[in-house]
C-alpha positions as CSV (number, residue, x, y, z in Angstrom):
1,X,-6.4,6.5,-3.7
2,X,-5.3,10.2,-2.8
3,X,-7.3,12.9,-2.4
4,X,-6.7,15.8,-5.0
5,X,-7.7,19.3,-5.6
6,X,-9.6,17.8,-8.2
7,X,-11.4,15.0,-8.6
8,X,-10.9,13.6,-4.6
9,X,-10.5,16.7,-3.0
10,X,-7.7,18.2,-1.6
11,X,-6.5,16.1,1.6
12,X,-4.5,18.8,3.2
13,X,-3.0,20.0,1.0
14,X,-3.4,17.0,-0.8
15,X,-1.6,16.0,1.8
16,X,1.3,14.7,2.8
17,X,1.0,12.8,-0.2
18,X,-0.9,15.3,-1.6
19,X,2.1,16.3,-1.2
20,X,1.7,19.9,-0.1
21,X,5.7,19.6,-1.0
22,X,5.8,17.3,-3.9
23,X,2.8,19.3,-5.9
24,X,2.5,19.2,-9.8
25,X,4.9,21.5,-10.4
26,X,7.7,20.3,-8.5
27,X,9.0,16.9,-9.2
28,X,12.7,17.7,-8.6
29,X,12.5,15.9,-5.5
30,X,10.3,13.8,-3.5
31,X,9.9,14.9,-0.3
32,X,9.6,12.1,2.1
33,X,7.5,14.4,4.4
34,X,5.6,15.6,2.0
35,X,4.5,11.5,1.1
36,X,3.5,11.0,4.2
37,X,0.2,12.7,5.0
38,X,-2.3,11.7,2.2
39,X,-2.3,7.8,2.5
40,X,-1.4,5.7,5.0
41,X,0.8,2.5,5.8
42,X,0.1,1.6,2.2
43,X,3.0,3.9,-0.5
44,X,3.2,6.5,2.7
45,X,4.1,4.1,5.0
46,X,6.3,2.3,2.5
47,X,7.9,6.0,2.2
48,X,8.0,6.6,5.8
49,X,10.2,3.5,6.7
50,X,11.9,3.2,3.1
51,X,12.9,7.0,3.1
52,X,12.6,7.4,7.2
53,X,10.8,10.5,6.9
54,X,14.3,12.8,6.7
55,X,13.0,14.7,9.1
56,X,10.5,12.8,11.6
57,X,7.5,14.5,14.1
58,X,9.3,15.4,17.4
59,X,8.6,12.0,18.6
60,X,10.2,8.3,17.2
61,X,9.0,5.9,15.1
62,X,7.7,3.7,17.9
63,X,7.6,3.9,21.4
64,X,9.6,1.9,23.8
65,X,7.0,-1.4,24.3
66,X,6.7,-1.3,20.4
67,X,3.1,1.1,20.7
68,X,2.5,3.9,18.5
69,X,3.9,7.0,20.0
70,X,2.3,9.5,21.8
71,X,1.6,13.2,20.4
72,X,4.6,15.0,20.8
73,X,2.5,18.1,22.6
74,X,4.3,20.7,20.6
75,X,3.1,23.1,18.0
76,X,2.8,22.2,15.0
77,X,5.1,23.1,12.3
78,X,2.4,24.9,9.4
79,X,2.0,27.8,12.8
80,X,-1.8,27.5,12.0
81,X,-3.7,29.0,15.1
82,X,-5.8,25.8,15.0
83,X,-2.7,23.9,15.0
84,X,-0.6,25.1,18.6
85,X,-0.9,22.8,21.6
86,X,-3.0,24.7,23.2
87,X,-6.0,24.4,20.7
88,X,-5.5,21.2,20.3
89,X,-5.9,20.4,23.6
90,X,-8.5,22.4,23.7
91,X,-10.1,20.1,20.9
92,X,-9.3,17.3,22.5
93,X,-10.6,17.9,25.8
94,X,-14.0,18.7,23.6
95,X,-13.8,15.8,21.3
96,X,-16.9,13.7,22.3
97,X,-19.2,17.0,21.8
98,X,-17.9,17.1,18.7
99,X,-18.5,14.1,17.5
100,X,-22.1,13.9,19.1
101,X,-22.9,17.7,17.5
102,X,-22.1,16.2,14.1
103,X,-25.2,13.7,14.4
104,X,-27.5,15.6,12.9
105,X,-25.2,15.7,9.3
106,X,-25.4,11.8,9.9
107,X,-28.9,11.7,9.7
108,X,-29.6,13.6,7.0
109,X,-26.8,11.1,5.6
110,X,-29.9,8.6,6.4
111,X,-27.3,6.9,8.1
112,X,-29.5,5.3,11.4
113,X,-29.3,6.3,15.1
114,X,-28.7,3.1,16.3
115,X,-25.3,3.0,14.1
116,X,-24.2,6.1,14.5
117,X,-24.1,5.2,18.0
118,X,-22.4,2.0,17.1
119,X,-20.1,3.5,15.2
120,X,-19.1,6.3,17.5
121,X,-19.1,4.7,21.1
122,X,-16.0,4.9,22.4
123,X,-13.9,7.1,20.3
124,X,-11.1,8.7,21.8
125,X,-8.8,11.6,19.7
126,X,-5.8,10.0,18.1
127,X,-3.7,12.8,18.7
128,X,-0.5,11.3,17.5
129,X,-2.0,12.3,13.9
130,X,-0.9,16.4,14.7
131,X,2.4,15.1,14.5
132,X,2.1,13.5,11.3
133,X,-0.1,16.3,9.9
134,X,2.6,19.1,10.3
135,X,5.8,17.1,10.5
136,X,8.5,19.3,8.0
137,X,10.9,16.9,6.5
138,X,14.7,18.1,6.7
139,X,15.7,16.4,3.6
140,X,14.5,15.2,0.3
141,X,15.1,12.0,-1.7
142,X,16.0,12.7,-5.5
143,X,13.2,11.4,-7.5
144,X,15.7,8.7,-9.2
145,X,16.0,7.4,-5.2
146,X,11.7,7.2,-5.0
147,X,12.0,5.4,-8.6
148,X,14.8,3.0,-7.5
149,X,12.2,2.2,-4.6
150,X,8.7,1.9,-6.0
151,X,9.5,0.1,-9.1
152,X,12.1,-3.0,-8.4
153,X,12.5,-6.4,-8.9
154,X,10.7,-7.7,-6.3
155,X,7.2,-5.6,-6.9
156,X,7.4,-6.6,-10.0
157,X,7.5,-10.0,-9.4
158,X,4.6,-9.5,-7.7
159,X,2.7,-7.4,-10.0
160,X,2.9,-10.0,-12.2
161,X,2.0,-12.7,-9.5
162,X,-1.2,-10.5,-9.1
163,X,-1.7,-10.3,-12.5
164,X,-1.9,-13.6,-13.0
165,X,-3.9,-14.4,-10.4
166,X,-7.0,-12.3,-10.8
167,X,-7.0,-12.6,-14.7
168,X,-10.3,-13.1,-15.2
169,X,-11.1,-10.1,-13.1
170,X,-8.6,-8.1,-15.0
171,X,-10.5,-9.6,-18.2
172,X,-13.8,-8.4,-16.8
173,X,-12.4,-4.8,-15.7
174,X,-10.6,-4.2,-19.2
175,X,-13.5,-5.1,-21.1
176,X,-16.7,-2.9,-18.8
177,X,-14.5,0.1,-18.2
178,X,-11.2,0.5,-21.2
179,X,-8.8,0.8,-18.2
180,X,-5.0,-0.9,-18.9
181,X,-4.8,-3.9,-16.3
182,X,-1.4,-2.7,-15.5
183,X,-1.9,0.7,-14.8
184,X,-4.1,-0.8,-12.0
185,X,-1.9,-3.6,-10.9
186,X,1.1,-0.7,-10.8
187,X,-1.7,1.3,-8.0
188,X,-1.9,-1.7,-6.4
189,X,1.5,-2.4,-5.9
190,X,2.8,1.3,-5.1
191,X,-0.3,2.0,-2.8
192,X,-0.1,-0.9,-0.6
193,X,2.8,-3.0,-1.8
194,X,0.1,-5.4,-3.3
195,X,-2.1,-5.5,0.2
196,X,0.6,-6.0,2.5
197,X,0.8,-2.5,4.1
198,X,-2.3,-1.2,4.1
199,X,-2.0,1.0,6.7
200,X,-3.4,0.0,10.5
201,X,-5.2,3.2,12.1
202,X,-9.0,3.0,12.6
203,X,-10.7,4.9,9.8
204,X,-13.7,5.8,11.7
205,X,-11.3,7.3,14.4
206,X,-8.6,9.0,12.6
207,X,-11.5,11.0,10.5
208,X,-13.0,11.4,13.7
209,X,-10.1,13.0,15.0
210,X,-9.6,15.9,12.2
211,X,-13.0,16.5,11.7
212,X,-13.0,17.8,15.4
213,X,-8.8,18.8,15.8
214,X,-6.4,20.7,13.5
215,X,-6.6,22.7,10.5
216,X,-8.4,21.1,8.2
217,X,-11.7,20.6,10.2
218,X,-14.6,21.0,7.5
219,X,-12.7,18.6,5.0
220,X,-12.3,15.9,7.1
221,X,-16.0,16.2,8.7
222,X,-16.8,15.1,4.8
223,X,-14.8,12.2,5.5
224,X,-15.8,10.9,8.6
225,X,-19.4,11.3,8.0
226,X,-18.6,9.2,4.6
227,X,-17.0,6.6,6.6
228,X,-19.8,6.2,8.6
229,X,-21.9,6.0,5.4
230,X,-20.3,3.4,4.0
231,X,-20.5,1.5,7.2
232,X,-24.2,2.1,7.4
233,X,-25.0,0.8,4.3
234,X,-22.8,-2.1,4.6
235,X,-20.3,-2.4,1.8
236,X,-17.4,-3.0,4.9
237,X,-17.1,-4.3,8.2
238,X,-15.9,-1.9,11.0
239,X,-12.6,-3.8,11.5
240,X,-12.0,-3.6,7.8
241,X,-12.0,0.1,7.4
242,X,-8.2,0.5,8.4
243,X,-5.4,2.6,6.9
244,X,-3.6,5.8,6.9
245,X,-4.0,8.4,9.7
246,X,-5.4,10.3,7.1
247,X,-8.1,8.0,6.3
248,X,-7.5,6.6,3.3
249,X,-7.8,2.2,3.0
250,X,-7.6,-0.8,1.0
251,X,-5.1,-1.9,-1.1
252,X,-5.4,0.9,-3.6
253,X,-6.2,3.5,-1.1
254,X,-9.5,5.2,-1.4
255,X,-10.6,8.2,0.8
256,X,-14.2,7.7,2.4
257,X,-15.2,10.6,0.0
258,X,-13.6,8.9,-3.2
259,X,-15.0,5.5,-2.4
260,X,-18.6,7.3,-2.3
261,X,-17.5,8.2,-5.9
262,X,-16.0,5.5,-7.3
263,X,-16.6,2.4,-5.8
264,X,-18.5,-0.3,-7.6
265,X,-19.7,-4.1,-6.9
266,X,-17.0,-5.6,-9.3
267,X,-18.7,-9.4,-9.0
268,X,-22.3,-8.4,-8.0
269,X,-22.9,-9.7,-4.7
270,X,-24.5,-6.4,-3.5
271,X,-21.5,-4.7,-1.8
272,X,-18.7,-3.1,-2.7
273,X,-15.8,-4.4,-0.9
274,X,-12.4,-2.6,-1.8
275,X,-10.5,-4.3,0.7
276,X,-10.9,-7.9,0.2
277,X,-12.5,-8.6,-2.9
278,X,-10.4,-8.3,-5.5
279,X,-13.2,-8.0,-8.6
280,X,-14.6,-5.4,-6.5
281,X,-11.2,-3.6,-6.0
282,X,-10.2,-3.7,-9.3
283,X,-13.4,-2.6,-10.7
284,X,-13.6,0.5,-8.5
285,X,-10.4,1.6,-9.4
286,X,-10.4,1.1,-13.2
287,X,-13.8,3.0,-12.5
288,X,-11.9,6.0,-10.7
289,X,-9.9,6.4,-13.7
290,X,-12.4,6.2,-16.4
291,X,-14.1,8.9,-15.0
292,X,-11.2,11.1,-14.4
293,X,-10.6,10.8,-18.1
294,X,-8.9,7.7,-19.1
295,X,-8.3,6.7,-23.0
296,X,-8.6,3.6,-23.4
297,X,-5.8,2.0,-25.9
298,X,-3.8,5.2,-25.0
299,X,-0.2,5.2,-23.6
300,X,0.5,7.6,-20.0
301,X,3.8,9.1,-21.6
302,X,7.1,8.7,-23.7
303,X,10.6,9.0,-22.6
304,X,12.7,11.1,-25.0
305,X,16.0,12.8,-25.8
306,X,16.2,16.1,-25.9
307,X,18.1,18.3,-28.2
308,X,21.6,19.9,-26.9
309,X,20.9,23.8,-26.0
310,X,17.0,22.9,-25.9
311,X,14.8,25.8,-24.5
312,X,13.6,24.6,-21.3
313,X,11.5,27.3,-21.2
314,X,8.9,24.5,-23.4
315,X,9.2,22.4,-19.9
316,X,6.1,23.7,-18.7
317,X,2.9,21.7,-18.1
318,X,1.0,24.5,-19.5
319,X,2.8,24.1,-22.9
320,X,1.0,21.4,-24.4
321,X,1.9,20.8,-28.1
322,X,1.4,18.0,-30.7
323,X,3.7,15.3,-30.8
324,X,4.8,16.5,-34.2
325,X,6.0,20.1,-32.9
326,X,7.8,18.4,-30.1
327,X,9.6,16.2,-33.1
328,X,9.7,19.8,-34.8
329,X,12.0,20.9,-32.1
330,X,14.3,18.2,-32.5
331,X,12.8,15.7,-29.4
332,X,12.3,12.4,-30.3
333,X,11.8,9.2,-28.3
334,X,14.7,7.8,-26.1
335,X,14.5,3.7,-27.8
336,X,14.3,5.6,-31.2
337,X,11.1,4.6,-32.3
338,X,8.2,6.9,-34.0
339,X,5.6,8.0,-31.8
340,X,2.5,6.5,-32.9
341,X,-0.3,9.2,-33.1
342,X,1.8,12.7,-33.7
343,X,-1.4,14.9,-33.2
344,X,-1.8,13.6,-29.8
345,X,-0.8,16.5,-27.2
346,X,2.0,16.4,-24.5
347,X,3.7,17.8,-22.3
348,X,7.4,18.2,-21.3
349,X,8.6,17.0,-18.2
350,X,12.2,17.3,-17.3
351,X,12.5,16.4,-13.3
352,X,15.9,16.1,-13.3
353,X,16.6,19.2,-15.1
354,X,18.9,19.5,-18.3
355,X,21.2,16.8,-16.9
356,X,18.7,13.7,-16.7
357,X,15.9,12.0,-19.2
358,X,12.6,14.3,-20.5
359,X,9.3,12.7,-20.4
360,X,6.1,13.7,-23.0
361,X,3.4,13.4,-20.9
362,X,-0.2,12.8,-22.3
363,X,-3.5,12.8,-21.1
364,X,-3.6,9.5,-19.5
365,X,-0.9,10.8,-16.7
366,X,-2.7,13.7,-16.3
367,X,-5.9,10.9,-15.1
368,X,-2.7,9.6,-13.2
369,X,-2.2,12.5,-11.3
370,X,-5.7,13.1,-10.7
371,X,-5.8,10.0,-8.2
372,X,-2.4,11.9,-6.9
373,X,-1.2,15.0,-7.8
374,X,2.5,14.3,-7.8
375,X,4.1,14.2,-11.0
376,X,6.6,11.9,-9.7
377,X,4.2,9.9,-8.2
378,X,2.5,9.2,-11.8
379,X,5.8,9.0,-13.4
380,X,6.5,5.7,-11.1
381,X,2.9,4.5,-12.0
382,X,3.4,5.1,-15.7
383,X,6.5,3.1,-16.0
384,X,6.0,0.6,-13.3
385,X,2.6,-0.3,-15.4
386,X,5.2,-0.4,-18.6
387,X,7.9,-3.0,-16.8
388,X,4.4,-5.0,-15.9
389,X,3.8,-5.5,-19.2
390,X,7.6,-6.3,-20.3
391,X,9.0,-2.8,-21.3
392,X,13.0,-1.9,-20.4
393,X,13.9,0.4,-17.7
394,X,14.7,3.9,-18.9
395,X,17.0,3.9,-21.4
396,X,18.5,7.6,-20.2
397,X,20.6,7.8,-16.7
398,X,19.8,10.2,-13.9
399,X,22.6,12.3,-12.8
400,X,23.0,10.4,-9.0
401,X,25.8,12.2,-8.6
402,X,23.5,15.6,-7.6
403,X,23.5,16.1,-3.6
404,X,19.6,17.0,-2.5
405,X,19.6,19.8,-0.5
406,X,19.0,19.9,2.5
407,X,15.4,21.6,3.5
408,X,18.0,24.8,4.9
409,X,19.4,25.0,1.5
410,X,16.2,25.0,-0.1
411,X,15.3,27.9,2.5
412,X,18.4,29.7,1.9
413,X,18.2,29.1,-2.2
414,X,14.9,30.8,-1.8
415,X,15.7,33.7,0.0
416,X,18.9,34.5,-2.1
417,X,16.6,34.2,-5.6
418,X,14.3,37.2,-3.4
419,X,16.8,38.9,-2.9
420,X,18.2,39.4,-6.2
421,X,14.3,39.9,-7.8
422,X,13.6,36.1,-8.9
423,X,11.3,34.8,-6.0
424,X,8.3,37.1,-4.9
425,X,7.0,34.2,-2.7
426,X,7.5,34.0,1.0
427,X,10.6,31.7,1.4
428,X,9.3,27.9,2.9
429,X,11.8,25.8,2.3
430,X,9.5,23.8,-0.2
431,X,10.0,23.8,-3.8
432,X,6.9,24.4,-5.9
433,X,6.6,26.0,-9.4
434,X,6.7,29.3,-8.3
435,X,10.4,28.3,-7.3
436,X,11.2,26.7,-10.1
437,X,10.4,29.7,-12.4
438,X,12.4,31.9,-10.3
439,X,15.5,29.3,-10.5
440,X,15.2,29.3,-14.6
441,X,15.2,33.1,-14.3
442,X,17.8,33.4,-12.6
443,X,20.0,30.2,-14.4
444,X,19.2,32.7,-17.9
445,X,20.7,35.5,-16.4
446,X,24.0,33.9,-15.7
447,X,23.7,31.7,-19.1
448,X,23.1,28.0,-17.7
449,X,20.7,25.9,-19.2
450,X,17.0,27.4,-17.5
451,X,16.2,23.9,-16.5
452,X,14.7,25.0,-13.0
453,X,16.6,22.5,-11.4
454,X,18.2,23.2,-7.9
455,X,21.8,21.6,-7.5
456,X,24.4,22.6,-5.1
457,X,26.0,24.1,-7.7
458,X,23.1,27.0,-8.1
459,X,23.4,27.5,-4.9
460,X,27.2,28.4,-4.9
461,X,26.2,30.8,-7.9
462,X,23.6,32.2,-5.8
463,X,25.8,32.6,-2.3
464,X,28.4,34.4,-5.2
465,X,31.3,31.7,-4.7
């Protein structure tokens, strides 16, 4: 369950799966990097060994007897002043005054001495997480690449094994809260792969660690005080609360922050157990949803066929219209079919640009993109949650023969759109909506469709060849 700049916070930056590089605007690619930071073993760790990070922290995967590698010791790559090796080691080396200054928050928290105590003794900094927090991923994946991974045969299989399963809890959860069963079996499986990777850091620790080190210090005191809360009060045992470096756990990831929110005894035996308990699970994350605006009976989205020399100008989050003006401009659904409530409002989503399918989107994948703020994060949710419940695959093909840039070209495709007047932001290498407004600009000015998508080919306009 990601943090997000709205409802959960934002994890930094929403994180590597708030995808500081894979943020609303910019679902032309999926930045492997970018998916890493907000959860943890569960979608980011799928992400981290399915796309193997393009561009990995300084150190390997593992180290040579199989342990988690050390921190690198290097600067980390954002060239935040909190974020050099020297203040982190200065951090470090004051990590258990940290922690014990921050007992007077946990009190007030009414969280006990005695546990706090518990809770605390022994911590040591996981450093390891600096890495993670500032890696910069070389390359990208296209986002037909993070589709073909998240929503295949063999989830699905298991979605529906789950589904199966825990019927009656589904049958409870559908009925207290409106929430579509396979919206949250398709969290479930993209999270944590349906609770097998779940992510293995300690919670408590890893909180610990960037309430006291990096550049994100006040968000993340929020989080480890939670955690501590929730263990206080007894909802989970200590050895449960593992996950992401980040600090997000169970099978549909919840922040200690969001489970404060959201979390509720599904089968009312006085605690609320995310992790193992299954009514509880799915009852806290239908709950999540229903208050970030859910509609009940409502569908996420609509894949449609747009219109040759269609204005993708309209291909603009902020350009909500009724279904029947999207019809009015000649877009109608991919399988042909009538939509079923033309005064609902949506919005166009083209993240393949002029050469690959459009999506409506309505207001249920806005909810979706709430619990993470990656359009092509939501997009995998939406339709996984459709093949759960027997719909086709898209019926429009991605153009897979597009080469992703690599995170230089981005860079240099930035820099050449400043300097011919499109760009006015500081060049990163990282493709946001900002970029994506410049690209259309400059795409109009050389009479391409304005489709904000970055190909090799814009760049060879661009470099003038």
């Amino acid at each position: 369950m990601r943090p997000t700049g709205t409802s959960r916070t934002t994890l930094l930056s929403a994180s590597l799966i708030a995808l500081a590089l894979l943020m609303p605007g910019s679902a032309l690619l999926v930045s492997s990097g970018a998916l890493a930071q907000s959860s943890g073993n569960g979608l980011t760790g799928l992400i981290d060994s399915i796309f193997s990070k393009s561009s990995p922290p300084p150190q390997a995967a593992t180290a040579p007897d199989g342990a988690p590698p050390p921190w690198s010791g290097e600067d980390g790559a954002s060239g935040h002043p909190l974020m050099t090796a020297d203040a982190i080691r200065q951090a470090a080396a004051n990590f258990q005054n940290c922690v014990a200054a921050m007992w007077p928050d946990a009190a007030r928290r009414n969280i006990s001495q005695p546990n706090f105590e518990r809770f605390t003794a022994g911590l040591a900094p996981d450093l390891r997480i600096m890495d993670l927090m500032d890696s910069q991923p070389e390359f990208t994946k296209a986002i037909w690449d993070y589709l073909d991974i998240l929503v295949n045969d063999n989830r699905l299989a298991q979605g529906r094994e789950i589904l199966a399963k825990y019927k009656a809890q589904f049958d409870a959860t559908e009925k207290a809260y409106g929430v579509d069963r396979y919206i949250i079996a398709a969290i479930w499986g993209i999270e944590s792969n349906y609770s097998t990777q779940m992510g293995d850091r300690n919670v408590v620790q890893s909180t610990a660690t960037l309430a006291c080190i990096g550049r994100r210090q006040a968000y993340f005191k929020d989080e480890f005080l939670s955690a501590l809360e929730i263990l206080n009060r007894g909802d989970l045992r200590p050895e449960q609360m593992r996950g992401s470096w980040a600090g997000a756990f169970g099978p549909t990831q919840f922040m200690p922050t969001a489970f404060k929110r959201y979390a509720v005894d599904g089968d009312g035996d006085g605690r609320r157990d995310v992790v193992d308990d299954a009514a509880d699970l799915i009852a806290s994350t239908a709950n999540n949803l229903k208050k970030d605006g859910w509609q009940s009976g409502a569908s996420w989205g609509y894949e449609v066929v747009l219109p040759k020399g269609f204005n993708f100008i309209l291909a603009d989050r902020a350009k909500a219209m009724p279904l029947a003006q999207w019809e009015h401009q000649g877009v109608k659904r991919a399988n042909n079919q009538p939509f079923p409530r033309t005064t609902e409002k949506a919005y166009l989503l083209a993240p393949a640009g002029a050469e690959g399918p459009g999506f409506l989107m309505l207001q249920n994948f806005r909810v979706i993109m709430k619990y993470n703020p990656a359009e092509a994060y939501a997009l995998a949710i939406g339709h996984f949650a459709d093949r759960l419940r027997g719909g086709p695959p898209f019926v429009q093909p991605w153009p897979r023969q597009e080469r992703v840039l690599s995170r230089a070209e981005r860079l240099e495709l930035q820099q050449l759109l400043a300097q011919r007047g499109f760009y006015k932001g500081t060049p990163d290498g990282q493709f946001g909506g900002q970029t994506r407004e410049a690209l259309r600009g400059f795409q109009a000015s050389i009479g391409t469709p304005a489709d904000g998508f970055a190909t090799s080919e814009v760049l060879e306009r661009l470099r003038g060849r």
